[in-house]
C-alpha positions in Angstrom: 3.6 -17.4 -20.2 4.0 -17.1 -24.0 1.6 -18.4 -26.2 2.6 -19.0 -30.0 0.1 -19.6 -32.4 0.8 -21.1 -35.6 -0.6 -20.8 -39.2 -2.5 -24.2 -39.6 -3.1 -24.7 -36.1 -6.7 -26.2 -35.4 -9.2 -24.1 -33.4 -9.4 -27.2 -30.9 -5.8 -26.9 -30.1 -5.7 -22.7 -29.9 -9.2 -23.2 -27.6 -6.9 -25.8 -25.7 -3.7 -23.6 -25.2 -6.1 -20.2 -24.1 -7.9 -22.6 -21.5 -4.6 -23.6 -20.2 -3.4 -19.7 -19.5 -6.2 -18.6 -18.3 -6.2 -21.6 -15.8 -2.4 -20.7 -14.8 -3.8 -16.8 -14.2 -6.2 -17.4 -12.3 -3.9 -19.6 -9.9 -1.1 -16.9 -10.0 -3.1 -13.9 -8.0 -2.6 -13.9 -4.5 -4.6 -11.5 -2.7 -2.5 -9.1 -0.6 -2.7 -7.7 2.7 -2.4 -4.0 1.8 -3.3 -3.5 6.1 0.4 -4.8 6.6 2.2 -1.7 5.5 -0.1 0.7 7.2 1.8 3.1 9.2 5.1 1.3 8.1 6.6 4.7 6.7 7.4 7.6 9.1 7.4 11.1 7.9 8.7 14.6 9.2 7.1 16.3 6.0 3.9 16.5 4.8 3.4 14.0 1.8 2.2 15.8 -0.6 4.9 18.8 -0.1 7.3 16.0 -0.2 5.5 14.5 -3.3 6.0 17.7 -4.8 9.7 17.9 -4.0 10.1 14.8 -5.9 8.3 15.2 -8.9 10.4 18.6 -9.1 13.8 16.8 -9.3 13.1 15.1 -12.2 
């Protein structure tokens, strides 16, 4: 969500409009279930060799 604040605008109203996105944040987060994608991903190489392996094809 954008917020636009204007020259002129009265504290009340900027007070108002913060309260309002704060109220929307803190009814977006969700927690999550990081347990879910335990053991979801099956390797033959050892992680970190395989990390390595990545970061080296860049």
């Amino acid at each position: 969500m954008v917020v636009v604040i204007k020259r002129g605008m009265s504290k009340q109203r900027i007070q108002m409009q913060l309260r309002k996105l704060r109220a929307q944040r803190t009814k977006a987060r969700k927690p999550v279930d990081v347990y879910k994608y335990v053991g979801v991903l099956k390797l033959d190489e050892d992680p970190v060799a395989l990390q390595r392996k990545w970061r080296d094809e860049w």
